[in-house]
N, C-alpha and C positions, 0 to 999 in steps of 0.2 A: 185327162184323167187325173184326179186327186190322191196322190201317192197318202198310202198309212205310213211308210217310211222313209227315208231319203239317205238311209244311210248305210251302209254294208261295210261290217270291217272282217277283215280276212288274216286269216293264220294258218302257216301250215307248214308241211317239212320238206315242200315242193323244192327252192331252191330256187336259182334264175337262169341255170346251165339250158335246161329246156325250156319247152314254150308252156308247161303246166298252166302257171298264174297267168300269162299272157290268154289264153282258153277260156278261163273260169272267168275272164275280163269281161271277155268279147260274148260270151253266154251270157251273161247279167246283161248286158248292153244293147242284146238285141228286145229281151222282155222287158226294162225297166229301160230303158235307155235316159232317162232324168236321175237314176241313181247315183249317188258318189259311194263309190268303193274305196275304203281307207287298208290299206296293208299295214298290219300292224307288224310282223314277221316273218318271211317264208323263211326263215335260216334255223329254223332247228333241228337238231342233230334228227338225220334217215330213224324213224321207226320210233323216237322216244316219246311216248307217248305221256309222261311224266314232265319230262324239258316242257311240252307243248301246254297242259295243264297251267304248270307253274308261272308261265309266259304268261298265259290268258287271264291269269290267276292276278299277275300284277298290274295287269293293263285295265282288267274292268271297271272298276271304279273310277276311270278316265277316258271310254268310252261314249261317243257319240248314242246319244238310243238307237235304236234300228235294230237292225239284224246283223248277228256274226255268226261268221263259219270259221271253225274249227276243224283242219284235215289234217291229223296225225295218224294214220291208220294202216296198223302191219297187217290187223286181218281182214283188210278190204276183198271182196268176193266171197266169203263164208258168211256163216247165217247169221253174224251179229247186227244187231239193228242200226239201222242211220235212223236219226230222233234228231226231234225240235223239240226242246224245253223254251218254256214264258217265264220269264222273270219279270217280278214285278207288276203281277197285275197287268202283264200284254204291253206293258214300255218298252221291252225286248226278248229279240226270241233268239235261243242260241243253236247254232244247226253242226250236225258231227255225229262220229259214228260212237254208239253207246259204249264205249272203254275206258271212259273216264278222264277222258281230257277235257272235258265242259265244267268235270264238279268244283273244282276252285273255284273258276268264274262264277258257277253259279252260288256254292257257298256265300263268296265275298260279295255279291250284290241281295243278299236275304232268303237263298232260298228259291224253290220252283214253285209257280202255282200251277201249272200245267205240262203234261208231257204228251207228245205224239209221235209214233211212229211211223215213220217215211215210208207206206207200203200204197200209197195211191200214185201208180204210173203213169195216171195222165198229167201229172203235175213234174213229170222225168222226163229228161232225152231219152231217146232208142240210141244207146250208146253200140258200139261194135262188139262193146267184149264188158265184161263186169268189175274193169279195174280201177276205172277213171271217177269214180264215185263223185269227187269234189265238182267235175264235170256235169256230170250225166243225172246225177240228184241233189248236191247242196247249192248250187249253183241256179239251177234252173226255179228251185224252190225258194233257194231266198229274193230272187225277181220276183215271184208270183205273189209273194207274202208283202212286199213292200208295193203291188200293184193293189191288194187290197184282199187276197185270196182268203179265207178265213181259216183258220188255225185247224180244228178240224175238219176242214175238207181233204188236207195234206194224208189222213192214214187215221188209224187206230191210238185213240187215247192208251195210253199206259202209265201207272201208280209213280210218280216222281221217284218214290221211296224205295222201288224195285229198280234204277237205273246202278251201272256201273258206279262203284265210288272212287275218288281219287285217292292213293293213298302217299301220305308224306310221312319220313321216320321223324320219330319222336328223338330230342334233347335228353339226355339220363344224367344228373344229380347225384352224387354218393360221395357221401365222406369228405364234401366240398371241393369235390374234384368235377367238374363240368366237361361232360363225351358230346359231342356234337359232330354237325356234318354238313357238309358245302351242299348247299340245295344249286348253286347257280354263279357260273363265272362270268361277269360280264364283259363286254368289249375293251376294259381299261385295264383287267386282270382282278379288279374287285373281286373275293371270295363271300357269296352271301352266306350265310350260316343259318341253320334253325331253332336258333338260340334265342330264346325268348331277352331284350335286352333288360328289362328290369330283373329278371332273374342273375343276369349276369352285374348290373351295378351294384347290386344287395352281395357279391363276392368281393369285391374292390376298384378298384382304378387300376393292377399294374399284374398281367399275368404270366406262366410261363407256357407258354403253348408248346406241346407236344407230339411231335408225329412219328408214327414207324417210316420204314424205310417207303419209296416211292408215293408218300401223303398219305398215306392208310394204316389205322392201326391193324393188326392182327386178329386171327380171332383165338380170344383166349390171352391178349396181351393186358389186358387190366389189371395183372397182374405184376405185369414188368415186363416181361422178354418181347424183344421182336423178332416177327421171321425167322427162319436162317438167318440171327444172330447178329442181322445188318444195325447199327447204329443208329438209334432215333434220331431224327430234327428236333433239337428243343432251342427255341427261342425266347424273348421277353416283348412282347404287345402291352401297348397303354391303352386304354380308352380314352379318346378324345371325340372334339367336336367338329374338326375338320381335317383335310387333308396336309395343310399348309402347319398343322400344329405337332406334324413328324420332322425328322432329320432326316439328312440322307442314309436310306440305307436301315431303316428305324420300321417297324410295323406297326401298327394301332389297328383297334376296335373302333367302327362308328358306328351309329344311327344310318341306314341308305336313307334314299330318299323316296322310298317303301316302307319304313320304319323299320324294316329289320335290321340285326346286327351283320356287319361286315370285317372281313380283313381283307386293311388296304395298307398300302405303301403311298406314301407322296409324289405325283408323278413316275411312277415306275408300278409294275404290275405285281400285286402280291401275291397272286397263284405261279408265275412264272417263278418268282423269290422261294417260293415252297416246292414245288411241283407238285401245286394241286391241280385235280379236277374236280368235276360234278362225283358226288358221293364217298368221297375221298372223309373218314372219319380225323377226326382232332381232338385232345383234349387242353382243356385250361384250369390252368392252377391258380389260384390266387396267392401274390406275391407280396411284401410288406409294400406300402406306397411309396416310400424311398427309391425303390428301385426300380431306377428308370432304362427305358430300351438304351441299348450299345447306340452312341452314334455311329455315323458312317467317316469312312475315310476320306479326308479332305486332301489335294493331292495340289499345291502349288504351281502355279502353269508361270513357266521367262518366256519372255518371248526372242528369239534370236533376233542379232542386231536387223537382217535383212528384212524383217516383220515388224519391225518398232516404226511407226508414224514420225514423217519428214516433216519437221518443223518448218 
């Protein structure tokens, strides 16, 4: 059989404690068994259907073509639709329940040209029960698709334009004061921000970043107060170009390697440094360029006689 696709990448909030991914494996394998399935991440956060989005969001554009499944889904079993969007003119088709964890991805690769609804059963497991969704329909359907199944045979066309949209908060501007917010912690502690960075270079090079108590401003703190009254984190971040261009102990702005802006520490985790998380607001002040981040404390190590090298 001559595969339309060879390639299945997969995302979800399955996790590897259970055998989820391990299923959805062995389902592709039995219908497509020439498939390669690439896991791009089962680790995001139970139910965030936003985390899973934003994931999908930065991976696509580095994307093998074929077919991806996307399973972030809290309201799997109620009446909202499982969909297959085409992107690109049928170079790839992205499978997931219509909540909006596809729109990034699809955003960042141009747009939908086609949409269907996953309501043709013969293209489904006879699953036991109606929970296992990533099972019993994204699974089965993205074999049949890279076996050669044609796009509407899968269910019912529906308007790209009427699918869930994803939604990301907006960066806010005022009085040269910059409110922004961690879209995404990664593995190193890196804090990504939604902060457009040419906006942010047209402020300065040198800022004083601002947080209410537990990484969050308040609501209603724009004005000054935080909380019950807790003491803001205010720090000074520089914009730089690497990591290696901080001190210890020092915080900077950079370009990721997504193009957005981040705050990072050098070897050491910036969100641990803050206690941020995902959604955790900040502001940045712009500071004269003189004023550079506090270094860190550098702390002289003797070594006792019993540890000194025998000549």
């Amino acid at each position: 059989m001559s595969l339309r696709f060879d390639t299945i990448s997969f995302l979800s909030d399955y996790g590897h404690t259970d055998e989820f991914v391990g299923v959805v494996h062995s389902v592709i394998r039995q219908i497509a068994p020439e498939v390669s399935v690439i896991d791009i991440t089962h680790e995001i956060a139970p139910y965030d259907v936003r985390a899973g989005g934003l994931a999908l969001g930065r991976a696509a554009q580095y994307l093998a073509p074929g077919v991806v499944i996307a399973v972030v889904d809290p309201s799997v079993g109620t009446s909202r639709r499982a969909i297959a969007v085409e992107v690109g003119d049928g170079q790839s088709i992205l499978l997931g329940p219509d909540n909006g964890v596809l729109a990034p991805a699809v955003a960042m690769v141009g747009g939908a040209t086609r949409a269907v609804w996953l309501n043709n059963s013969e293209y489904h497991l006879a699953g036991a029960g109606s929970l296992f969704d990533g099972r019993d329909i994204f699974a089965p359907v993205a074999a049949h698709l890279c076996n050669g199944v044609a796009l509407e045979e899968l269910g019912e066309f529906i308007e790209p334009a009427g699918l869930i949209p994803g939604t990301l908060p907006i960066s806010e501007l005022a009085d040269g004061v910059l409110t922004a917010e961690v879209l995404w912690v990664d593995h190193y502690g890196n804090a990504q921000l939604n902060a457009d960075p040419d906006e942010v270079d047209a402020l300065g090079t040198v800022f004083e970043l601002r947080l209410d108590s537990a990484g969050s401003l308040a609501a209603g703190s724009l004005g000054g107060g935080s909380l019950g009254g807790a003491a803001p984190t205010v720090r000074t971040v520089k914009r730089v170009g690497s990591f290696s261009e901080l001190t210890t102990g020092a915080l900077g702005l950079v370009i990721d390697s997504y193009g957005a802006l981040a705050l990072v520490c050098d070897r050491a985790s910036a969100a641990e440094e803050l206690n941020l998380e995902t959604g955790d607001a900040l502001r940045l002040s712009p500071l004269d360029s003189a004023a550079e981040p506090a270094r860190g404390v550098t702390t002289p190590v003797q070594l006792s006689p019993s540890f000194r090298p025998q000549s």
